[in-house]
RODO-2510 file (C-alpha; in nm, 4 decimals, decimal comma):
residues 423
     n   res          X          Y          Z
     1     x    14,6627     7,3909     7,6082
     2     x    14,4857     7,3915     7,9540
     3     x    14,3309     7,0707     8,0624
     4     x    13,9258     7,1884     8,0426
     5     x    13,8778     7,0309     8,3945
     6     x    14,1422     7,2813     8,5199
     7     x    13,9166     7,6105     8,4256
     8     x    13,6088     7,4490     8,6089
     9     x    13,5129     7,5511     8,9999
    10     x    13,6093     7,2661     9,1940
    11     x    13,3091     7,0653     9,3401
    12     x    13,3359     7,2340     9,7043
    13     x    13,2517     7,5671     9,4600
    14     x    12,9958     7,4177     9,3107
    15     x    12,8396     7,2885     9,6394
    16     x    12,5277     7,4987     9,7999
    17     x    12,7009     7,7444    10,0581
    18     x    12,5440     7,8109    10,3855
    19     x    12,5561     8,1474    10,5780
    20     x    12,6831     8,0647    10,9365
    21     x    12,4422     8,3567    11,0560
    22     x    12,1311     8,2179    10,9417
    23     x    12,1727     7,8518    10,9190
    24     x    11,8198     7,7380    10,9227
    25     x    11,6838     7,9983    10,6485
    26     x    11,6725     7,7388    10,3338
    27     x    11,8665     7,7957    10,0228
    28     x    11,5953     7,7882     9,7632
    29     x    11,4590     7,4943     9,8480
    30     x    11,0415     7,4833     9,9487
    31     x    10,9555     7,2585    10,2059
    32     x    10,7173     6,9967    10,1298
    33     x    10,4267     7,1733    10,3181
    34     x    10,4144     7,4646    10,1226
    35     x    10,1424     7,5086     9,8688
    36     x    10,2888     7,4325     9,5477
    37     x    10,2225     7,7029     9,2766
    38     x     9,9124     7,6042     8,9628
    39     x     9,9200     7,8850     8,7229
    40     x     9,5677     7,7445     8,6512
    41     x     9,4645     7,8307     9,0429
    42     x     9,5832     8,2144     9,1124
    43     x     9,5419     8,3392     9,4383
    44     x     9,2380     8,4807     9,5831
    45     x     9,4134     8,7913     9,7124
    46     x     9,5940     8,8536     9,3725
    47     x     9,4984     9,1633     9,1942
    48     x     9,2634     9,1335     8,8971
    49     x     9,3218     9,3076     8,6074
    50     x     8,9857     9,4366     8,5473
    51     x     9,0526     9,6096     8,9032
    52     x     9,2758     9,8301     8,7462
    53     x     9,1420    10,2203     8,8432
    54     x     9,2925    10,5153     8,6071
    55     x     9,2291    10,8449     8,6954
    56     x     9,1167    10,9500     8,3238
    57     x     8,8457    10,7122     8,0864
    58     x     9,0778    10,7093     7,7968
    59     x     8,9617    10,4489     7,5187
    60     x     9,3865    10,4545     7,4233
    61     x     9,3944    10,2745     7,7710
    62     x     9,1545    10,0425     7,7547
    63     x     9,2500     9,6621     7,8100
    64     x     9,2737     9,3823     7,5369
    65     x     9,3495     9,0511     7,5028
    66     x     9,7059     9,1520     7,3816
    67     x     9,7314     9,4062     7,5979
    68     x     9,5421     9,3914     7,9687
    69     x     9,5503     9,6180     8,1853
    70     x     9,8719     9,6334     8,3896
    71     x    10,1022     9,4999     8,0754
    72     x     9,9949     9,8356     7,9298
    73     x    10,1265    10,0130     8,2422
    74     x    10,4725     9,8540     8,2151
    75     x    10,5007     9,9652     7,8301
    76     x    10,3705    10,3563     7,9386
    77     x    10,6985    10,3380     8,2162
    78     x    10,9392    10,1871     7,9815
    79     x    10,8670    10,4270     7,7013
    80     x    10,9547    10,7642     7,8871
    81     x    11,2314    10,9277     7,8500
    82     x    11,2773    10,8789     8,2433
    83     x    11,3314    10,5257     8,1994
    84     x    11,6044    10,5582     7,9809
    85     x    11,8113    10,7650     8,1870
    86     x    11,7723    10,5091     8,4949
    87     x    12,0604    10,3595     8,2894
    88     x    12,2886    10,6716     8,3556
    89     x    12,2327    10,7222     8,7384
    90     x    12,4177    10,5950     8,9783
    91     x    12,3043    10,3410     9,2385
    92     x    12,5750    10,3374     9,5023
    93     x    12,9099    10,3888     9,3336
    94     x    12,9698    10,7053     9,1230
    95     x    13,2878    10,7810     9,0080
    96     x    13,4473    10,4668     8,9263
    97     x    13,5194    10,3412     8,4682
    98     x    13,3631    10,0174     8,5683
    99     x    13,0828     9,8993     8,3299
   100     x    13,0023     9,5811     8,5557
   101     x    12,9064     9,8257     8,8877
   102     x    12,5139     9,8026     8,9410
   103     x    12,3286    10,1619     8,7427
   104     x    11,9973    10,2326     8,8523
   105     x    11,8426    10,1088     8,5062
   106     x    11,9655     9,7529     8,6221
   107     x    11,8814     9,7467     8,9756
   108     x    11,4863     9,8252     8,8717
   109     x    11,5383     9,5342     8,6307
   110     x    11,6785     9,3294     8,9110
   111     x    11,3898     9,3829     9,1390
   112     x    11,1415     9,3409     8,8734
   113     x    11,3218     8,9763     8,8846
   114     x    11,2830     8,8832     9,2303
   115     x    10,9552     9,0470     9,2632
   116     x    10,8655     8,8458     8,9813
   117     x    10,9552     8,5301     9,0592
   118     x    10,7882     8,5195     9,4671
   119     x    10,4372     8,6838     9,2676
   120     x    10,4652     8,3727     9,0354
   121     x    10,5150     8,1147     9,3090
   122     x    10,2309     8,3077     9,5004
   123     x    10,0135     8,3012     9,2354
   124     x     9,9757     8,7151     9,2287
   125     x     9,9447     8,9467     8,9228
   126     x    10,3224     8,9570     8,7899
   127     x    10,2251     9,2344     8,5225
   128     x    10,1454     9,4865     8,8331
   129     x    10,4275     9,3593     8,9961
   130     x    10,6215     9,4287     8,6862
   131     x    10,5012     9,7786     8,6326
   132     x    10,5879     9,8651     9,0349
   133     x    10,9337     9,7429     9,0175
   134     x    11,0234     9,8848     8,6749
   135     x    10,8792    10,2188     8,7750
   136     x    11,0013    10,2735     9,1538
   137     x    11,2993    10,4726     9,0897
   138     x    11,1903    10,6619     8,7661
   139     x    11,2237    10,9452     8,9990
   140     x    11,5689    10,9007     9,1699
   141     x    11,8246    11,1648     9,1062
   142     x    12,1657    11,1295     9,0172
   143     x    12,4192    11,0094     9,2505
   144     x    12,2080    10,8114     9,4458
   145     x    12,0628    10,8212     9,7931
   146     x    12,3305    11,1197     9,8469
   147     x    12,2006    11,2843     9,5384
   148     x    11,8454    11,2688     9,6807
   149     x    11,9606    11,4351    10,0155
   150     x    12,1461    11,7277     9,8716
   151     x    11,8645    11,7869     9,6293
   152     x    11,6374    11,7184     9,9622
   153     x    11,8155    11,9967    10,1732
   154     x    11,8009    12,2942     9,9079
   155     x    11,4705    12,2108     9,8641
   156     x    11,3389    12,1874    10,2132
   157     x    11,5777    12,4823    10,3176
   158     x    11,3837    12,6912    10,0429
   159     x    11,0142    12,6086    10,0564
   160     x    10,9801    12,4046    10,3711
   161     x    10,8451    12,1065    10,1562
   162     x    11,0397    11,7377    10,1405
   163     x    11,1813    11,5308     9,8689
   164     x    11,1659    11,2207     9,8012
   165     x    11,1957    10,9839     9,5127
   166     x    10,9433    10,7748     9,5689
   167     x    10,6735    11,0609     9,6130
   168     x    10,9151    11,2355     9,3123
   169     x    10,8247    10,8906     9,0826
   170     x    10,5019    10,8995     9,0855
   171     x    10,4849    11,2823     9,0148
   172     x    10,7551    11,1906     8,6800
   173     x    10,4641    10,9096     8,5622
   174     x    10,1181    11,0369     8,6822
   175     x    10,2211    11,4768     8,6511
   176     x    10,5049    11,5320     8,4095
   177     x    10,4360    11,2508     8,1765
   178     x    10,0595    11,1895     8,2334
   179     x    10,0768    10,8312     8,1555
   180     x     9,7324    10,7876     8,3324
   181     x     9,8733    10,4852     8,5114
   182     x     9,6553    10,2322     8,7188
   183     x     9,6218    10,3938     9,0935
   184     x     9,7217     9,9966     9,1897
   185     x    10,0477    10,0871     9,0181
   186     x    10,1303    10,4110     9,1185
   187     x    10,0238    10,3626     9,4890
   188     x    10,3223    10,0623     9,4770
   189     x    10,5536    10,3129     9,3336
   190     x    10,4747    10,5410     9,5947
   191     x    10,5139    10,2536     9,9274
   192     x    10,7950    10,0599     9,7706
   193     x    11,0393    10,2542    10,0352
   194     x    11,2900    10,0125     9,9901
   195     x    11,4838    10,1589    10,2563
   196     x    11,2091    10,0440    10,5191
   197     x    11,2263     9,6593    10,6066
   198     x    10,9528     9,5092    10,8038
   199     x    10,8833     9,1116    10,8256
   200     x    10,5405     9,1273    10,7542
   201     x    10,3597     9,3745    10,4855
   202     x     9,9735     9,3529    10,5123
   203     x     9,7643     9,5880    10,2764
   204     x     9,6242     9,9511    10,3261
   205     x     9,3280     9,9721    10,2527
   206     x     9,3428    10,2530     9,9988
   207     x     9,1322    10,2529     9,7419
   208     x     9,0872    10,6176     9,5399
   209     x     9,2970    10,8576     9,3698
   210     x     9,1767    11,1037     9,6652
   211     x     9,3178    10,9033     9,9492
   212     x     9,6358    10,8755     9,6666
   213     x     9,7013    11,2580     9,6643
   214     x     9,6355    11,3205    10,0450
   215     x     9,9247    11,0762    10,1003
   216     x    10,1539    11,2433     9,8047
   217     x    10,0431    11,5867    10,0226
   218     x    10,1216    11,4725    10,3163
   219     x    10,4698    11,2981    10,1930
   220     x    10,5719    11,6659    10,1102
   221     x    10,4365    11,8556    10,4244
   222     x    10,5381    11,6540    10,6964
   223     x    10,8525    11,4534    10,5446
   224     x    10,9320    11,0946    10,7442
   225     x    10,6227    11,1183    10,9610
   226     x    10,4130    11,0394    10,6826
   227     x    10,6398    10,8526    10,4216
   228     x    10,7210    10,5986    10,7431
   229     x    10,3943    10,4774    10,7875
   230     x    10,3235    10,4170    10,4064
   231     x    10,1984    10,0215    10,2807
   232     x    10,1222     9,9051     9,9862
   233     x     9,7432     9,9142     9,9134
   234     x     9,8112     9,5364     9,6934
   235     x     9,9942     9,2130     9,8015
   236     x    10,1595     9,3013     9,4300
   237     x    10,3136     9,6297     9,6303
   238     x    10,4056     9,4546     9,9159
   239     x    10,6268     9,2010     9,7340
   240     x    10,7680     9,4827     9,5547
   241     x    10,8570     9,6662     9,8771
   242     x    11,0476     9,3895     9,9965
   243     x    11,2187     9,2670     9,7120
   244     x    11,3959     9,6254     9,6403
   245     x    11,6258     9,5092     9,9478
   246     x    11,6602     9,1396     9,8455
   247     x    11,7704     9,2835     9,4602
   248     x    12,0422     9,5605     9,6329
   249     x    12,1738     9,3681     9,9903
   250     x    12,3627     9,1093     9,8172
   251     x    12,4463     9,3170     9,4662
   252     x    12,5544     9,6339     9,6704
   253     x    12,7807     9,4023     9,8281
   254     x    12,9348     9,1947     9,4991
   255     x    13,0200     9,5727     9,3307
   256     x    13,1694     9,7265     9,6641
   257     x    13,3948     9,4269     9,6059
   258     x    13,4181     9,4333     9,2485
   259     x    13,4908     9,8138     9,2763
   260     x    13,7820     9,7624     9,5404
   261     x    13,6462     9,9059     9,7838
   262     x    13,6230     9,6221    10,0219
   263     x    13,8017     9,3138    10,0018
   264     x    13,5911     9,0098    10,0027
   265     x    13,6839     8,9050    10,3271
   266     x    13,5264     9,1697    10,4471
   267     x    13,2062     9,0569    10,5937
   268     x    13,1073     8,8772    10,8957
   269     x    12,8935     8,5946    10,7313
   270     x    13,2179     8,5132    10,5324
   271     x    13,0531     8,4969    10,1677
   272     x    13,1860     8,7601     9,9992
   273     x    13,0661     8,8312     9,6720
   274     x    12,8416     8,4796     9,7110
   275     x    12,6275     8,6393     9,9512
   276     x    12,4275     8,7903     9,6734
   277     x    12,3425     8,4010     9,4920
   278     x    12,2671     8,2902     9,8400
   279     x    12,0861     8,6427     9,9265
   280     x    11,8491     8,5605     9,6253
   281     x    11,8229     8,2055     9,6970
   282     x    11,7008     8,1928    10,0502
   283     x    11,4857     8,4982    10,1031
   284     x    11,2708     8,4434     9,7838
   285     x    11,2206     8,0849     9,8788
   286     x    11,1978     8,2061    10,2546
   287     x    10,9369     8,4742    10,1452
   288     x    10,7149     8,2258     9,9775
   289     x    10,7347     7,9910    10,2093
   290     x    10,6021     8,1972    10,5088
   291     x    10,3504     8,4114    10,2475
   292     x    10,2056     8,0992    10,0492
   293     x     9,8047     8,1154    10,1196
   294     x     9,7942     8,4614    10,3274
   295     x     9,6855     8,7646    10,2428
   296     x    10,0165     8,9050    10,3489
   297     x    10,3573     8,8956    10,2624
   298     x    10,5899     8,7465    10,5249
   299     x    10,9453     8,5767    10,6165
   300     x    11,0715     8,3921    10,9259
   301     x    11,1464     8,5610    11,1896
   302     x    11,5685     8,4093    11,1388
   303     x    11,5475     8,5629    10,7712
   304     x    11,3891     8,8851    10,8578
   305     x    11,6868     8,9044    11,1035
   306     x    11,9427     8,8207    10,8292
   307     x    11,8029     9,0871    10,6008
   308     x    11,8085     9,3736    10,8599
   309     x    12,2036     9,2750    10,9785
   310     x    12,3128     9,2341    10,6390
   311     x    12,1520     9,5816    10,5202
   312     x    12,3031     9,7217    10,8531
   313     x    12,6542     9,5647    10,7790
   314     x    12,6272     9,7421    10,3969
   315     x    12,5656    10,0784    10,5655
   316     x    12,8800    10,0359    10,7757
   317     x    13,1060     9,8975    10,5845
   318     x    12,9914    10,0586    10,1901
   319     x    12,7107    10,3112    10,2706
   320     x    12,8418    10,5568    10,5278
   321     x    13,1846    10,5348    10,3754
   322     x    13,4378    10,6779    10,1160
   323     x    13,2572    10,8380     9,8250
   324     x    12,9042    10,6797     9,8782
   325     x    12,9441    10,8860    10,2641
   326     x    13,1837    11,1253    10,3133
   327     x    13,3562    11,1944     9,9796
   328     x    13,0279    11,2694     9,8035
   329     x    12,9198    11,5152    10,0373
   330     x    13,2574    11,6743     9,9748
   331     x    13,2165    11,6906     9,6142
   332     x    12,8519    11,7057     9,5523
   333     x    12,6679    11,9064     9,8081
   334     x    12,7874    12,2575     9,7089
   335     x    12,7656    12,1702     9,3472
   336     x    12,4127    12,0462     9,3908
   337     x    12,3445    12,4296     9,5183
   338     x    12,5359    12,5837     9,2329
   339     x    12,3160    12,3970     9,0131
   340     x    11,9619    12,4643     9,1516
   341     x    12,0510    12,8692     9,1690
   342     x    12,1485    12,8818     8,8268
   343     x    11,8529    12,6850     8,6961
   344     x    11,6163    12,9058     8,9459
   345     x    11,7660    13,2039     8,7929
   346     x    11,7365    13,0955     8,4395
   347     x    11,3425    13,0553     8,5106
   348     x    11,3308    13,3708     8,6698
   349     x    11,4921    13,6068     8,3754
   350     x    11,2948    13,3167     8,1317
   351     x    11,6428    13,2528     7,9078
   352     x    11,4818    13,0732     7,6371
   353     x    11,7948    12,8737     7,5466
   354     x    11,8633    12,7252     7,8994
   355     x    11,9376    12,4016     7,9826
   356     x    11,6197    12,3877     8,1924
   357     x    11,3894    12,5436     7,9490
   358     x    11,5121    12,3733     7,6291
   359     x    11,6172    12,0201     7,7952
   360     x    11,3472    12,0142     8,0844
   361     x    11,0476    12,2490     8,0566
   362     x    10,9730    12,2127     7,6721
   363     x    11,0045    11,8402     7,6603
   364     x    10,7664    11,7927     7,9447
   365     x    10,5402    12,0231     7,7319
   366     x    10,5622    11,8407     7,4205
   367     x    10,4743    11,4983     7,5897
   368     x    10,1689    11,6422     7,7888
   369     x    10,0121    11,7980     7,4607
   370     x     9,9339    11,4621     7,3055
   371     x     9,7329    11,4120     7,5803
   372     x     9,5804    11,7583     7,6056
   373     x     9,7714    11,8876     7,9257
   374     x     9,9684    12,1416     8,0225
   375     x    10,3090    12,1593     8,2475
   376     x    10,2101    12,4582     8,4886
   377     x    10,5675    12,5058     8,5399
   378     x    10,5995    12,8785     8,5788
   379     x    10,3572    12,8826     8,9278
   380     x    10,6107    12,6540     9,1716
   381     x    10,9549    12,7324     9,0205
   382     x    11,1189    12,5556     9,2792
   383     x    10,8868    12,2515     9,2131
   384     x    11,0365    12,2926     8,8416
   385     x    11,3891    12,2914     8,9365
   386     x    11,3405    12,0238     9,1721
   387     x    11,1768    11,8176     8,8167
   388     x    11,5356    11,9175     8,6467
   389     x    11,7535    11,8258     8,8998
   390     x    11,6222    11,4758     8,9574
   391     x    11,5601    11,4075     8,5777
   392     x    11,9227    11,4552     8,5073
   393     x    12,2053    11,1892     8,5040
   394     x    12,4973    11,1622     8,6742
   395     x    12,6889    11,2501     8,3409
   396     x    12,4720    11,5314     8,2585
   397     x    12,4848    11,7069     8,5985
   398     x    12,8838    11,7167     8,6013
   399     x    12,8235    11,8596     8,2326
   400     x    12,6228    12,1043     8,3605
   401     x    12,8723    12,2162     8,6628
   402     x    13,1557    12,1980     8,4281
   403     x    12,9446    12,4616     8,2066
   404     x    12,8468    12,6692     8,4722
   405     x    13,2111    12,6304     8,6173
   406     x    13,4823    12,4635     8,3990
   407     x    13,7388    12,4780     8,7096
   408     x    13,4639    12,2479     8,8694
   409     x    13,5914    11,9752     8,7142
   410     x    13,8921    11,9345     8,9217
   411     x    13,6503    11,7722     9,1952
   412     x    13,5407    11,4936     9,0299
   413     x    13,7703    11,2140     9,1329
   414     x    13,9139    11,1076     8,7426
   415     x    13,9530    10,7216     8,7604
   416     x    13,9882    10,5428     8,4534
   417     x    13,9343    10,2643     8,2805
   418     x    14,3259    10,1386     8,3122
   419     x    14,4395    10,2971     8,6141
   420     x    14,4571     9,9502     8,8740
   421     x    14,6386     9,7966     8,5763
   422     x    14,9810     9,8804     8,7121
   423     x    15,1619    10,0069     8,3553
***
C-alpha cells in the first residue's frame, strides 16, 4: 500500500503561486483599508428589490417574503426550456468525448459564482446578480462564438439585420418565453458583452422599457456601433459584465489543456492550468478592492492589464486556432447555410411535421398561451429561423444535417471517448 503522504501535493504545491506578470495584483487577500463587508449595512448604490420594473402588472409576479422580486426572476430563467439546453452547447471546444471540457450550462453557473461572490463583498443585490449571470447566454447558439458568426452572416447577408446573443437572450426570455422579467435584469443580459473588457464600468442611466427596445433596435440595425457602447444600467450588471471574463480566461485555459490542445507549458505567465485558481483569486479580490464604496465597478490599473493580455494570449494560442478557428469554419459554415434554407423552406411550403414547426414554432406557442400571447412567427420568417437555429444544441444541429444529409456526417471530426488511450 502507498504511504498516504506520498498521494498528497508537496508543500511548494500547496503554497500560494504568484504570476510573474502581475506581481503586485493580490491573491485573494483584502488589504486592511478596504471596507470590510456587514450583510446588516448593504450598499447605498445596490439595487432594491422593490425597484424591480416589469413590463406587464401580473399579480403571478408579484414579490413575497419567500419569493422577492429578483429570486423570482432567477426561477422564470432556470425553468425554460432554454436553460436546459445551455448544458448541450458548446463553449469553446466542440468535438472532443470529454465530459470535464467547460458546456455553456456550466460556464453561466461559473459566472453566477464570481459575480456572486464580489456583489456579496460589495454589499449589492446577489439575487439580480444571480438572474444576469444565469440568463446571459440563454441565447447563444451552438458551437460557440463560431456558431454565432455563421448564424450572424446568413442572417445579415439575407435581411441586412445583426445577430447577436446577447440582444438574441433577451428576445428568448422577454419575446419567445414572455417571462415578464425585471427590465434591471434583462437590461444586464443585454450589456453583459463579455467579450468587451474595460477597467472601470459606471452605470447608464437607463431607466424604461422604451429606452430598453430602442437599444435592442438599434443592436440589430447598426450591429457593433451600437452593441460597443452598451453599460449596464445597475452596479449588479456591471459586476456581471466583468465577471463573464474572470469565469472563462482562466477555465478556457485549464480545458484547452485538459483537451490536448496545448500543453501546459504553453503560456507566458508559466501557470498552466493554475492560472484559473489564481485568475479567480486575484481579480475578485482585486475587483473589490478598487470597487468597495463607489458607485462603480473597478480594478487596478496592473490587473486590468493582466486580464486584457491573458484574454489576448487565449485568442492566440486557443481561440483563433484548430477547431475553435479554422477547423470550425471548415466544417460548420456551409452546414450552418444548409440548415437555415431548409428550415426557411419548410416555413415557406408550412410542412406541418418539420423540425422547425413541431420542435420550434409550436413549443414557443404553447408556452406563450399561458400567458395569453401569441408567437407572430409567420410575419419575419427569417427572424423565426434565426429563433431555431440558436435554440438548438450542438447535438441536435449535427442531427439535423445528418437528416437533411446523412453523407454530412463524414465532417464531423469522430473522437472518442478511448482514442488517446493507446490500445
Amino acid at each position: 500500500m502507498q504511504n498516504p503522504s506520498s498521494q498528497s501535493p508537496s508543500n511548494d504545491r500547496r503554497e500560494t503561486r504568484l504570476n510573474p506578470l502581475a506581481p503586485h495584483v493580490n491573491s485573494g487577500q483584502l488589504s486592511p483599508e478596504a471596507l470590510p463587508y456587514a450583510p446588516s449595512y448593504p450598499s447605498p448604490y445596490a439595487t432594491k428589490d422593490e425597484q424591480a420594473l416589469r413590463r406587464i402588472k401580473d399579480p403571478r409576479d408579484e414579490a413575497s417574503l419567500l419569493r422577492p422580486a429578483f429570486l423570482r426572476d432567477i426561477e422564470k430563467i432556470m425553468h425554460t426550456p432554454a436553460f436546459n439546453r445551455l448544458a448541450g452547447k458548446t463553449q469553446v471546444f466542440s468535438f472532443h468525448a470529454n465530459d470535464d471540457l467547460t458546456r455553456r450550462g456550466l460556464h453561466v453557473q461559473l459566472v453566477s459564482r464570481v459575480a456572486r461572490d464580489i456583489g456579496r463583498a460589495l454589499g449589492l443585490n446577489t439575487d439580480l446578480i444571480e438572474a444576469i449571470a444565469l440568463g446571459h447566454d440563454i441565447g447563444h447558439t451552438p458551437f460557440g462564438h463560431a456558431g454565432e458568426t455563421f448564424l450572424n452572416d446568413i442572417y445579415h447577408k439575407r435581411t441586412g439585420r445583426w445577430f447577436f446573443h446577447n440582444v438574441h437572450s433577451v428576445r428568448v426570455l422577454d419575446i419567445l418565453f414572455g417571462r415578464n422579467l425585471a427590465l434591471q435584469t434583462l437590461d444586464g443580459i443585454l450589456a453583459h458583452n463579455g467579450e468587451c473588457e474595460a477597467a472601470r464600468f459606471t452605470t447608464s442611466g437607463l431607466s424604461t422599457f422604451a429606452q430598453l427596445d430602442e437599444l435592442i433596435d438599434q443592436c440589430n440595425r447598426t450591429g457593433e456601433g451600437a452593441i460597443g457602447k452598451i453599460r449596464p444600467m445597475t452596479l449588479e450588471g456591471c459586476v456581471v459584465r466583468v465577471s463573464d471574463i474572470v469565469a472563462y480566461v482562466g477555465k478556457d485555459r485549464q480545458d484547452a489543456i485538459r483537451a490536448l490542445k496545448v500543453p501546459e507549458t504553453t503560456f507566458a505567465d508559466g501557470l498552466g492550468s493554475y492560472y484559473n485558481s489564481w485568475a479567480l483569486s486575484a481579480f475578485i479580490s482585486d475587483i473589490v478592492e478598487n470597487s468597495q464604496g463607489k458607485n462603480e465597478i473597478a480594478m487596478s490599473d496592473e490587473a486590468f492589464a493582466e486580464l486584457r493580455r491573458a484574454k489576448r494570449e487565449n485568442g492566440e494560442k486557443i481561440y483563433f486556432t484548430s477547431e475553435v478557428g479554422d477547423e470550425a469554419k471548415h466544417v460548420l459554415s456551409p452546414l450552418f447555410e444548409m440548415v437555415y434554407e431548409a428550415a426557411l423552406q419548410d416555413l415557406k411550403e408550412h410542412r406541418l411535421n418539420s423540425p422547425i414547426l413541431a420542435h420550434s414554432v409550436r413549443p414557443i406557442e404553447r408556452a406563450l398561451a399561458h400567458y395569453e400571447r401569441t408567437y407572430d412567427w409567420e410575419s419575419d420568417l427569417d427572424q423565426t429561423v434565426v429563433d431555431f437555429i440558436a435554440s438548438m444544441t450542438d447535438d441536435y444541429f449535427i442531427s439535423y444535417v445528418v437528416r437533411l444529409d446523412p453523407e454530412a456526417a463524414k465532417v464531423f471530426p469522430h473522437r472518442g471517448y478511448f482514442d488517446n488511450l493507446g490500445y
